[in-house]
C-alpha positions in Angstrom: 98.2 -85.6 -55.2 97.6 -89.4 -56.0 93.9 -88.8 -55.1 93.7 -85.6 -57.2 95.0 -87.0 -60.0 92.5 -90.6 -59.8 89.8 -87.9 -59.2 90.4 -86.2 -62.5 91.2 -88.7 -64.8 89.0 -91.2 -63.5 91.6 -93.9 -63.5 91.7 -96.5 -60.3 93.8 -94.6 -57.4 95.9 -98.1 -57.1 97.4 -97.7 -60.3 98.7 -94.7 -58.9 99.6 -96.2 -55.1 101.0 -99.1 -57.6 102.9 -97.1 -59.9 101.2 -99.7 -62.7 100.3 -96.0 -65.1 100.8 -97.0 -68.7 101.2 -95.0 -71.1 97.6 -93.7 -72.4 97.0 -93.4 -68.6 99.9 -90.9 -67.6 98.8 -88.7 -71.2 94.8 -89.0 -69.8 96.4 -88.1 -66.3 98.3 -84.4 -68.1 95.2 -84.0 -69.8 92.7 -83.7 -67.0 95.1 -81.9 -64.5 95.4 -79.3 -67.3 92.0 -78.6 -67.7 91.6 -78.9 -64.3 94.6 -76.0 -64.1 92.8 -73.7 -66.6 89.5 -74.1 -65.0 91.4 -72.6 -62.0 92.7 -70.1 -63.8 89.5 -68.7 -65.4 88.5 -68.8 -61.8 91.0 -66.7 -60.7 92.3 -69.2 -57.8 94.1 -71.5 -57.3 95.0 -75.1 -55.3 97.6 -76.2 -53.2 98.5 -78.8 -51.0 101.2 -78.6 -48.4 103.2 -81.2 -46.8 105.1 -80.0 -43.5 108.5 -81.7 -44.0 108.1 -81.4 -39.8 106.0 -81.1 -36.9 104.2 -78.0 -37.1 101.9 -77.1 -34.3 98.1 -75.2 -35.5 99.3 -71.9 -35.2 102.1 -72.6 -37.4 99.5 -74.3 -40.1 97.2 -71.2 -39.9 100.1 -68.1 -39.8 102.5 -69.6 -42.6 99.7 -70.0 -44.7 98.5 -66.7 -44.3 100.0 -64.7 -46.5 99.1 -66.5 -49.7 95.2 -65.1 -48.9 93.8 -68.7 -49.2 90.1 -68.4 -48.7 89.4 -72.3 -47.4 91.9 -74.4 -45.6 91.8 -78.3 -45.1 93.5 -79.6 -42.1 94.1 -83.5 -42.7 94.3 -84.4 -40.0 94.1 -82.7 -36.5 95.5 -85.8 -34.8 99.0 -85.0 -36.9 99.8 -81.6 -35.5 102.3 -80.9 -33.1 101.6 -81.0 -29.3 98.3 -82.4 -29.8 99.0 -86.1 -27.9 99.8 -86.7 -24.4 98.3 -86.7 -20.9 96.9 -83.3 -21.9 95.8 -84.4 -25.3 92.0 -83.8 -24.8 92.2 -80.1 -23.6 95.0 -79.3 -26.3 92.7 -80.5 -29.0 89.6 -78.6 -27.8 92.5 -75.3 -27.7 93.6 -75.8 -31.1 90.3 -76.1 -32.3 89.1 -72.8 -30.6 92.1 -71.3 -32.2 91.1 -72.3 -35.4 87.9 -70.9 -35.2 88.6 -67.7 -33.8 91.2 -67.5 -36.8 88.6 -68.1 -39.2 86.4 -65.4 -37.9 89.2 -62.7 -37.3 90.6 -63.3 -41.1 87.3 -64.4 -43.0 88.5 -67.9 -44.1 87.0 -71.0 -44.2 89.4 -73.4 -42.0 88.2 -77.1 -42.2 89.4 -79.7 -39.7 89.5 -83.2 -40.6 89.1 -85.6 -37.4 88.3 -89.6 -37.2 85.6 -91.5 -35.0 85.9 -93.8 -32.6 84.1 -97.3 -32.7 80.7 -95.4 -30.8 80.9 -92.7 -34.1 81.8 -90.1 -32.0 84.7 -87.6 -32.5 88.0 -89.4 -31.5 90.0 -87.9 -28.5 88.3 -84.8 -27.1 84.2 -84.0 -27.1 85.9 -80.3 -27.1 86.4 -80.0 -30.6 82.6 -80.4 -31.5 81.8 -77.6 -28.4 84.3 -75.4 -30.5 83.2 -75.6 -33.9 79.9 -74.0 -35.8 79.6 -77.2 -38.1 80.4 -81.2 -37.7 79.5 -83.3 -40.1 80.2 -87.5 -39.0 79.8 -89.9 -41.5 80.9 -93.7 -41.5 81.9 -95.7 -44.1 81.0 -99.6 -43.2 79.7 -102.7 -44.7 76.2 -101.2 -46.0 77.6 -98.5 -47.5 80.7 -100.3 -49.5 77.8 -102.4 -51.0 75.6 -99.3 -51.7 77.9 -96.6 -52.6 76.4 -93.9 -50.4 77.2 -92.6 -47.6 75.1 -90.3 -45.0 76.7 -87.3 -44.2 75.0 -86.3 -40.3 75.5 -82.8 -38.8 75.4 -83.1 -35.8 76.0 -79.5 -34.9 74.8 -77.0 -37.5 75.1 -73.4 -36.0 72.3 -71.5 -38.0 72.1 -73.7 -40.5 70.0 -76.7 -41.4 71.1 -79.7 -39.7 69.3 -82.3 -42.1 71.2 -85.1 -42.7 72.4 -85.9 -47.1 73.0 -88.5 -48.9 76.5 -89.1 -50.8 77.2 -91.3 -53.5 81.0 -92.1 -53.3 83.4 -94.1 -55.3 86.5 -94.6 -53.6 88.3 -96.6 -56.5 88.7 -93.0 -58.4 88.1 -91.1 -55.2 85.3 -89.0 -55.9 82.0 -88.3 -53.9 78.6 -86.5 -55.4 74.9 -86.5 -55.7 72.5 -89.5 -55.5 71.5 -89.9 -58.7 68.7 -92.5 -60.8 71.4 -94.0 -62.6 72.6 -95.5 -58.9 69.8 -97.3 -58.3 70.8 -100.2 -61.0 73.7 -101.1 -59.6 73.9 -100.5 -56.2 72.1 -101.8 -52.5 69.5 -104.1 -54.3 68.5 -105.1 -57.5 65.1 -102.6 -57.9 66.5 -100.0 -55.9 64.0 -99.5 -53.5 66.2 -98.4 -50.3 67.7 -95.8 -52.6 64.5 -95.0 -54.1 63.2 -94.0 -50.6 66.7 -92.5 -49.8 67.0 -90.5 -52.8 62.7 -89.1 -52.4 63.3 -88.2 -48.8 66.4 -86.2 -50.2 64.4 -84.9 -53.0 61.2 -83.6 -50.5 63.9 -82.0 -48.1 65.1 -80.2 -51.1 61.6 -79.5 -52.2 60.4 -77.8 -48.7 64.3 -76.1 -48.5 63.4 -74.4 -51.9 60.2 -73.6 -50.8 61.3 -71.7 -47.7 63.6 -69.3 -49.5 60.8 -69.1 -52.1 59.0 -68.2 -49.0 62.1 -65.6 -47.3 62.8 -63.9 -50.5 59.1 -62.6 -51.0 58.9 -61.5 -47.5 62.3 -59.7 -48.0 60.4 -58.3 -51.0 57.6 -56.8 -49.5 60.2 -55.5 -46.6 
């Protein structure tokens, strides 16, 4: 909720962690989450973040939930749920994965799993969990990208879908990720901008040809 709230307001998540809020912070802080409350509202949805006060395996994540008819559901992360560590830890990720997925399909939700990389950027534990799902996106945050503020998102499995890798820009300080934008390139990788420049026109053509092949798919739907 920390992490919510920082995104929000836009004050630092360590004054948060810190509990250093004065004042004018905590009435910014109501402020924001309100609007952010009626803008759910006017939506007709809602958010909600749940915190097991046990172990709870992936069947018991996805069933409990159930009944509130959420349409997405986060997982953070895999690696925390029950029965998932052991001698048989690779296969049980790869089951409760599968599980996931076939959940999703069977009730229409969007289930999202939330997984870390190990030191070769590859999906920690079991290989099984990427043979399971339709999407994976990896991304890494190191060295060049806490000097740049981006980050490249890389689907590396993109079933039916275009697995083009994007540029993020992320600010961790108020814990909030978005678009690349012209206004990044003065402060962030070098002083003219030129890597972000070249990052943000290769984004730009990708977008360009993208938009130019639905152009394309609607018309022939069209004369269909």
């Amino acid at each position: 909720m920390d992490r919510i709230l920082s995104n929000l307001s836009k004050i630092p998540i360590n004054k948060f962690t810190s509990g250093k809020l004065t004042d004018d912070d905590k009435i910014k802080v109501r402020k924001s989450y309100k609007k952010f409350a009626k803008e759910l509202r006017d939506l007709d949805t809602n958010y909600n973040i749940w915190a097991p006060d046990c172990d709870v395996t992936m069947t018991e994540v996805l069933y409990s939930l159930l009944p509130f008819n959420y349409d997405v559901y986060v997982i953070d992360y895999i690696g925390l749920l029950k029965g998932l560590s052991g001698d048989d830890q690779v296969r049980q990720l790869g089951a409760a994965v599968r599980e996931a997925k076939i959940f999703a399909k069977n009730n229409n939700k969007l289930v999202i799993i939330l997984a870390q990389l190990n030191d070769d950027n590859k999906v920690k534990y079991s290989r099984a969990m990427v043979e399971h799902v339709s999407n994976c996106w990896i991304w890494e945050y190191n060295e060049a990208s806490r000097e740049s503020g981006i980050v490249t998102m890389n689907p590396i499995k993109s079933r039916n879908q275009d697995p083009t890798p994007f540029d993020l820009a992320v600010d961790f300080s108020i814990m909030r990720a978005g678009d690349v934008t012209e206004s990044d390139f003065q402060t962030r990788e070098d002083p003219s901008g030129k890597k972000l420049k070249e990052k943000v026109g290769k984004s730009k053509e990708r977008l360009k040809k993208l938009s130019q092949e639905i152009d394309e798919y609607d018309l022939d739907d069209d004369e269909d």
